[in-house]
C-alpha positions in Angstrom: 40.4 -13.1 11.0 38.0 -11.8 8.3 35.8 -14.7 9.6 35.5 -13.4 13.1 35.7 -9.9 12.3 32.3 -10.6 9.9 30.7 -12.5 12.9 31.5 -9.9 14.7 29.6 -6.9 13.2 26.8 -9.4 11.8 25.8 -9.9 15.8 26.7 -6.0 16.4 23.7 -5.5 13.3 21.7 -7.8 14.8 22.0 -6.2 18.4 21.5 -3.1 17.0 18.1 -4.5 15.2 16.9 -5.7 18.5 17.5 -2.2 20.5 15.6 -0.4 17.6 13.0 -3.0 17.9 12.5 -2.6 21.2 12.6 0.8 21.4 9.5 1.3 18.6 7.8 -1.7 21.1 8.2 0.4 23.6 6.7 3.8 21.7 3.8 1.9 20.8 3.0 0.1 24.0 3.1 3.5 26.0 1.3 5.5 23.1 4.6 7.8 22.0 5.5 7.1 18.9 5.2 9.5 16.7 4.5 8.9 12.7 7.2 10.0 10.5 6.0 8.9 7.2 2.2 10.4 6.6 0.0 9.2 4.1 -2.0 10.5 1.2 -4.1 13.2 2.6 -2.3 14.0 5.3 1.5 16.1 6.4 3.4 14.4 9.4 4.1 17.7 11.7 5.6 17.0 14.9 4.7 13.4 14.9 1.2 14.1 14.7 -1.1 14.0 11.6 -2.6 16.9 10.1 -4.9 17.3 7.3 -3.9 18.5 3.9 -6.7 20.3 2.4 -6.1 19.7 -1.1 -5.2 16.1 -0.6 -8.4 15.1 1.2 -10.6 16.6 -1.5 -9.2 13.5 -3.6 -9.2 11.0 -1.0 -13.0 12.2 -0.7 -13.5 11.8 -4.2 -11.8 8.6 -3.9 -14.6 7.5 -0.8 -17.2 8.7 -2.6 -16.9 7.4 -6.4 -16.1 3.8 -4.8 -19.4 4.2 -2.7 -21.1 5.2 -6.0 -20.1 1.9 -7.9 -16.6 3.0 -9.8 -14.2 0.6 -10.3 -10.8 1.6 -8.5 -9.3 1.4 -12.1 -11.7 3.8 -13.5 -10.9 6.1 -9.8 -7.2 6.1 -10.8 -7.1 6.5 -15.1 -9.9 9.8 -13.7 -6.7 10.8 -11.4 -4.0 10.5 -14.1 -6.1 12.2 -16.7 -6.8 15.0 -14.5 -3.2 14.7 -13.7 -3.3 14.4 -10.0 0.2 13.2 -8.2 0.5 10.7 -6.0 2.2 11.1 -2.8 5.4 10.5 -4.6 4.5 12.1 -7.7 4.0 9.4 -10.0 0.4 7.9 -11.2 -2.5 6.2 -9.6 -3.1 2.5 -10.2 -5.8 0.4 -9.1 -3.6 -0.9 -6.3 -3.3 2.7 -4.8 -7.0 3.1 -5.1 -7.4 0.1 -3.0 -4.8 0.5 -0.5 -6.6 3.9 0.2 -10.0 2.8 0.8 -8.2 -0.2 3.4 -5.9 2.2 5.1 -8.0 2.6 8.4 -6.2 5.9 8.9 -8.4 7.9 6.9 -11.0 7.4 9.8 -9.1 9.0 12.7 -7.6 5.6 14.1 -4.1 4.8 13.5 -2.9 0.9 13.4 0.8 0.0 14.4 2.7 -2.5 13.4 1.1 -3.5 10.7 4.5 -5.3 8.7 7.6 -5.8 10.6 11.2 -6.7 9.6 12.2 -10.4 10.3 15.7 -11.7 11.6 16.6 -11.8 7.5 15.9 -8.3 7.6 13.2 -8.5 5.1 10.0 -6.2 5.2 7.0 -8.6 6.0 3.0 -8.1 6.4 1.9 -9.0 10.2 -0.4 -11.3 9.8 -0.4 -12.4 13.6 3.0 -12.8 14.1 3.4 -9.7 16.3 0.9 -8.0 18.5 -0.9 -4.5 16.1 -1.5 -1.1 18.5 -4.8 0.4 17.5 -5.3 3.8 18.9 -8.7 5.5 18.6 -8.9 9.2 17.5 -5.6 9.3 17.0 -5.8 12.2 14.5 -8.7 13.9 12.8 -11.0 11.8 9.9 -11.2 12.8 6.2 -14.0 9.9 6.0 -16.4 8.5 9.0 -15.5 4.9 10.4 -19.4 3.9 8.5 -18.4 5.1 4.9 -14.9 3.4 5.4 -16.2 -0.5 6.2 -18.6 0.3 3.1 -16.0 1.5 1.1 -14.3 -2.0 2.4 -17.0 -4.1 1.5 -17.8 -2.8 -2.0 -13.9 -3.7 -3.2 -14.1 -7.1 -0.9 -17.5 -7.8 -3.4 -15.6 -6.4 -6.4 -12.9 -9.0 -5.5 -15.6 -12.1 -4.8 -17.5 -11.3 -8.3 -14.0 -11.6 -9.7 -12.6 -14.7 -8.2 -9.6 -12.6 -6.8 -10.2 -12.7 -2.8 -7.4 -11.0 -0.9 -6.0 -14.4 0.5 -7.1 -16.5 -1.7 -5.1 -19.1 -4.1 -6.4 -17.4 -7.1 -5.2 -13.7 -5.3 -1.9 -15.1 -5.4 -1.7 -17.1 -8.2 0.8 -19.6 -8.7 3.9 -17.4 -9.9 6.4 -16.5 -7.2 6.8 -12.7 -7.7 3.0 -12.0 -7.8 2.2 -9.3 -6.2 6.1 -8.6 -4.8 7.7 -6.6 -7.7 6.3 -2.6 -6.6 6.5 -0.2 -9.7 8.9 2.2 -7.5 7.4 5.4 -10.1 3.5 4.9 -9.4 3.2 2.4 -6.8 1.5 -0.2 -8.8 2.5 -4.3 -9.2 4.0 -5.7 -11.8 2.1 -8.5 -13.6 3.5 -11.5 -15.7 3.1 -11.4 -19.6 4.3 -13.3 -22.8 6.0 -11.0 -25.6 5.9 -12.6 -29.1 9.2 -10.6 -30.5 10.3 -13.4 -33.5 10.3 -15.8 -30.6 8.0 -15.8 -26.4 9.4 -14.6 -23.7 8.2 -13.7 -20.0 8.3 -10.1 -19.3 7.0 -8.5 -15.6 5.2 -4.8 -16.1 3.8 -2.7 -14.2 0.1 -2.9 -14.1 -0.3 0.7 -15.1 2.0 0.8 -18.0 -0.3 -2.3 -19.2 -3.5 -0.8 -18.9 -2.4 2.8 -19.9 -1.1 0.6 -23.4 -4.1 -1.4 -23.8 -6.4 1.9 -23.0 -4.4 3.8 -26.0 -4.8 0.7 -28.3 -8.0 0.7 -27.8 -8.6 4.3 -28.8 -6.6 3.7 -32.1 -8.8 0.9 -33.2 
């Protein structure tokens, strides 16, 4: 009985998946869905996004110092020094940085569907698998669509220089939770390290603790 009753509410969730699936389909196919969740720089009010003023004065600064040559790390230890919260009020990483300067909303256009939830119910990147919804001048710019593919293409150089391509094998690396493990209190990645405590062992951190560390060591010596 417990059998059937679990089978039973396991195809009732997955019905329920489908209908909600459909339904945001639907909202972006006819152009009426409206964003709940507003990014840095912008409020969400009424489904529609508006500018916040003091919010795109950094995203600006964010523009225009990776235009001028500064790394996204140097961008976000500037941020935290000046103390600047995030949209969730935690620190800026270089991740954040870069995140910024490839979210295409910050030009006026708005992309849909850009992850979607698979039949596991786990959060994935759409990379083809589903059809994306641009809409042009869906909102109002904080940066023009010419300073944003520069922006773009100074990081995507930064990335070559380094070896780390977004895509690449190197990107990834070899270690399964690469990239995966999100610091939930700045928004940063966690990164694989070895502790000598008496005896090694593998330890994941987030990226920001690390370099916030290694910045204050450095000022010590």
């Amino acid at each position: 009985m417990l059998s059937i009753l679990s089978g039973l509410a396991e195809n009732e969730s997955t019905s329920i998946s489908q209908n909600y699936k459909w339904s945001i389909q639907h909202r972006f196919q006819n152009g009426t869905y409206k964003i709940s969740c507003s990014p840095y720089g912008y409020d969400a009010i009424n489904g529609k996004l508006v500018i916040n003023k003091e919010q795109s004065k950094i995203i600006r600064y964010i523009f225009d110092s990776t235009l001028s040559g500064i790394s996204t790390y140097k961008i976000a230890s500037e941020l935290n020094r000046r103390k600047v919260p995030t949209k969730r009020g935690g620190r800026w990483s270089s991740t954040s940085i870069k995140e910024i300067c490839n979210n295409e909303k910050y030009t006026g256009d708005a992309l849909f569907q850009k992850t979607y939830t698979d039949d596991y119910f786990v959060r994935r990147n759409n990379n083809g698998e589903l059809k994306q919804y641009l809409y042009k001048d869906n909102h109002a710019p904080i940066v023009s669509h010419e300073e944003f593919e520069a922006a773009q293409a100074v990081i995507a150089q930064r990335g070559k220089e380094k070896g780390a391509e977004r895509n690449s094998t190197k990107y990834h690396r070899r270690y399964p939770f690469t990239g995966k493990i999100i610091c939930g209190n700045c928004g940063g990645t966690f990164r694989r390290r070895i502790h000598s405590m008496g005896q090694k062992y593998i330890a994941w951190t987030c990226y920001t603790h690390i370099t916030d560390i290694d910045s204050l060591l450095n000022e010590v010596h």
